[in-house]
C-alpha positions in Angstrom: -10.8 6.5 4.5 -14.2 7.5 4.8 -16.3 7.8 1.6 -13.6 6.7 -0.8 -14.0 3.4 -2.4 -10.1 2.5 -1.6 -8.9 0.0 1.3 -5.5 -0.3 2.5 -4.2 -4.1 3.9 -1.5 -4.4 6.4 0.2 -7.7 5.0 3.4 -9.9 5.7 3.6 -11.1 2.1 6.3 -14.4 1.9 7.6 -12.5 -0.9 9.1 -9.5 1.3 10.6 -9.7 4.9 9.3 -6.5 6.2 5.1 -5.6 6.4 3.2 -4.3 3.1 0.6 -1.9 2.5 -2.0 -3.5 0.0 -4.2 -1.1 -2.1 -7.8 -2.3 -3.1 -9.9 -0.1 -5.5 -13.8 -1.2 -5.7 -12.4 -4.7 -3.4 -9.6 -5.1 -6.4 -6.1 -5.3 -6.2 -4.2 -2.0 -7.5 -0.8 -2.1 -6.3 1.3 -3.0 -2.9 3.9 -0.2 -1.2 6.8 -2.2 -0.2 9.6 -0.9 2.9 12.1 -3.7 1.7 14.7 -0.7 1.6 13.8 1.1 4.4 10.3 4.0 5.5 12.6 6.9 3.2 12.7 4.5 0.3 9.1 3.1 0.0 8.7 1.3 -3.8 5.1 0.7 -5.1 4.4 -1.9 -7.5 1.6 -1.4 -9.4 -1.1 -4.2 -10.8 -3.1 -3.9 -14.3 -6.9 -4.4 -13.4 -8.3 -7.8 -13.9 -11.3 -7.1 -15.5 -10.4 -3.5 -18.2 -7.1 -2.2 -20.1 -6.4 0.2 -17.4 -7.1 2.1 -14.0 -9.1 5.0 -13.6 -9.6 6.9 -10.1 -9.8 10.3 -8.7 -6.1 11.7 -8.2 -6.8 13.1 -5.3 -8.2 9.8 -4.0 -5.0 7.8 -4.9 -2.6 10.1 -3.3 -4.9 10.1 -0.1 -4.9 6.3 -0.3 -1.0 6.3 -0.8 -0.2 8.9 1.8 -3.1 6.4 4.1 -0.6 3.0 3.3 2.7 4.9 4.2 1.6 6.3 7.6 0.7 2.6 8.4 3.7 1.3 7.5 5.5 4.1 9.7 2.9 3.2 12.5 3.4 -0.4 12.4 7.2 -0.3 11.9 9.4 -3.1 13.4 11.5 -1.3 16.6 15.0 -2.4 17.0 15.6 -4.7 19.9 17.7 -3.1 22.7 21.0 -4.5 22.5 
């Protein structure tokens, strides 16, 4: 995501049975966007910082780091065997 300071994680978390899109600020964990119920009803679960009270980050960057996670989710996306 070129100069921003977010990463995104493609991950197969035990906790969930379909992949997750991690969300790293400054190499910390801010939140993971789930796909448990399907691409058209992605859920985000968002983490306190480890280290302040709160997160603070460019809007702009966020939704660019969101809108980065769900298009790899919808890239990576599990086909239906042919029956």
């Amino acid at each position: 995501m070129d100069s921003s300071e977010f990463k995104i994680i493609m991950s197969s978390d035990e906790e969930y049975n379909e992949l997750c899109a991690e969300i790293f600020f400054q190499n910390q964990f801010v939140a993971i966007l789930t796909q448990e119920k399907g691409l058209e009803n992605l859920e985000i679960e968002i983490h306190s910082p480890v280290d302040r009270d709160f997160w603070v980050f460019r809007f702009a960057e966020f939704e660019n780091a969101l809108q980065s996670a769900k298009k790899a989710l919808w890239q990576m996306q599990k086909i239906p065997e042919e029956q």
